[in-house]
N, C-alpha and C positions, 0 to 999 in steps of 0.2 A: 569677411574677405579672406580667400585663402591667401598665406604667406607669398612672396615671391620668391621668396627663397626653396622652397620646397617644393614648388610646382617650376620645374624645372626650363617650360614654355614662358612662362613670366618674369624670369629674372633681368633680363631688357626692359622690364618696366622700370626696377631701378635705377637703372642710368639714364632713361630720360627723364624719371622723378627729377634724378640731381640736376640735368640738365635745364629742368624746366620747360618740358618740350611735349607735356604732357594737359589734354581738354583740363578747364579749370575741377569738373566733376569727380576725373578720376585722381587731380592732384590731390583735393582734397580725404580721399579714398586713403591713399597711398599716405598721407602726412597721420590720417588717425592712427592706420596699421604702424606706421613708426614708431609712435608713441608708445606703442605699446612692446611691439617686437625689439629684442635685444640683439639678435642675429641682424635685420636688414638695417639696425641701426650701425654694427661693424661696419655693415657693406658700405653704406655710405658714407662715413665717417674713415674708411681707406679710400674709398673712390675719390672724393675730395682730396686727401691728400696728395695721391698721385696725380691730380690738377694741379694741386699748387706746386708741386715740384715742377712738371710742363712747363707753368707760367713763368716760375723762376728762372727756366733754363735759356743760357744765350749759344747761340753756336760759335764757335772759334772763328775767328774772319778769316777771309780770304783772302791767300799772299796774293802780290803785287801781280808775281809772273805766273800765276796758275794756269793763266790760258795758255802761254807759250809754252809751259813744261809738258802742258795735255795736249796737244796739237802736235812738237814732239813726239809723244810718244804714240801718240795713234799713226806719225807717219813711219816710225821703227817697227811697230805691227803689223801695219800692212804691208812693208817690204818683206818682212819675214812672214806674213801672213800668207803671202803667194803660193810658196811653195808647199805651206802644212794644208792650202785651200788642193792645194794641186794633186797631193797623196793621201790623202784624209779617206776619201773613199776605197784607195788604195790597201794602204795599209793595214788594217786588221784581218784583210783577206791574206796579204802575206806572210803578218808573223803567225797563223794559229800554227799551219802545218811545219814553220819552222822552229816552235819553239819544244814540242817533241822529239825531232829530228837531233835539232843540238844538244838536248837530256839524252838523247841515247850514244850518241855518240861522245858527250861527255862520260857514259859510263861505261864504253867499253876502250876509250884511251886510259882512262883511272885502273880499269880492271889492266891493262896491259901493262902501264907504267907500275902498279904498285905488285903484280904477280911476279912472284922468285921465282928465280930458274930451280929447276929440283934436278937431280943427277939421278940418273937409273940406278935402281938398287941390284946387287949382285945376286939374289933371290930371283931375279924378272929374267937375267941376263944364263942364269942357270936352268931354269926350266924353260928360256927360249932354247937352252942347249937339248937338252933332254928330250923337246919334243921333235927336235932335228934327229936327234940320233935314234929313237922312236921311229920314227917315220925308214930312218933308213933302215934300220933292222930289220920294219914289216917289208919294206921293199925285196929287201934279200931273201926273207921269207918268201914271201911270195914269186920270187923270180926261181928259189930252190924246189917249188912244189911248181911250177911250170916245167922246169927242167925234166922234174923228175917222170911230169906227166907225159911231156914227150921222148922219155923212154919208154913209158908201158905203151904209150903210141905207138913208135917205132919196134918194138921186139912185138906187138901185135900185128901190125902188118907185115912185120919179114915173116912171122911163121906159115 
């Protein structure tokens, strides 16, 4: 007989071995293979235990007022119940797009609250000068070679 241990489809023969719940042919199958096997003799020799611990065990009784605390509170439930039955379908559709919304808007209050003011540096405020005065000097230039050009204009058409 192959182990049942080791054939891994078999190992439910086990438990109805212990159970008893097995044709007399293959109990006795199953009792020779014990004898011999060290391994499914573990198994059963735990399996039993874990029964007699079952059999030993009592459940805690039940208090007096269980039904009234549980009836309680399933009618606290479904009064609050109502309203989560009401937005339930609601609700995940409303927070995805708002919970991006408020991360960004969380981080550009943060950016604003924690950004220092900075002062123009006098470097920024002098080559805004410079490029004023630049410009106006081309200006002049150019208004002085206008001029000039409507002289050669003018003494070309008086002659």
């Amino acid at each position: 007989m192959i182990c049942p241990m080791q054939d891994r489809e078999n190992a439910a023969i086990l438990l109805d071995y212990c159970d008893r719940r097995l044709d007399t042919d293959l109990m006795r199958r199953i009792s020779s293979h014990v004898e011999v096997c060290v391994e499914c003799q573990n198994v059963l020799a735990a399996q039993r235990q874990v029964w007699s611990a079952l059999d030993a065990w009592e459940p805690a009784p039940v208090s007096t007022d269980f039904n009234r605390r549980l009836y309680a509170r399933i009618e606290r439930e479904e009064a609050a119940g109502f309203w989560k039955r009401l937005f339930a379908p609601v609700t995940p559709v409303l927070l995805r797009p708002a919970l991006p919304v408020a991360a960004a808007c969380l981080l550009v209050v943060g950016t604003l609250l924690f950004q220092t003011p900075q002062e123009p540096s006098l470097g920024k405020q002098a080559g805004a000068e410079l490029v004023d005065l630049d410009q106006v000097e081309k200006a002049l230039d150019d208004m002085e070679m206008l001029r000039q050009m409507g002289v050669f204009a003018g003494s070309e058409g008086g002659v």
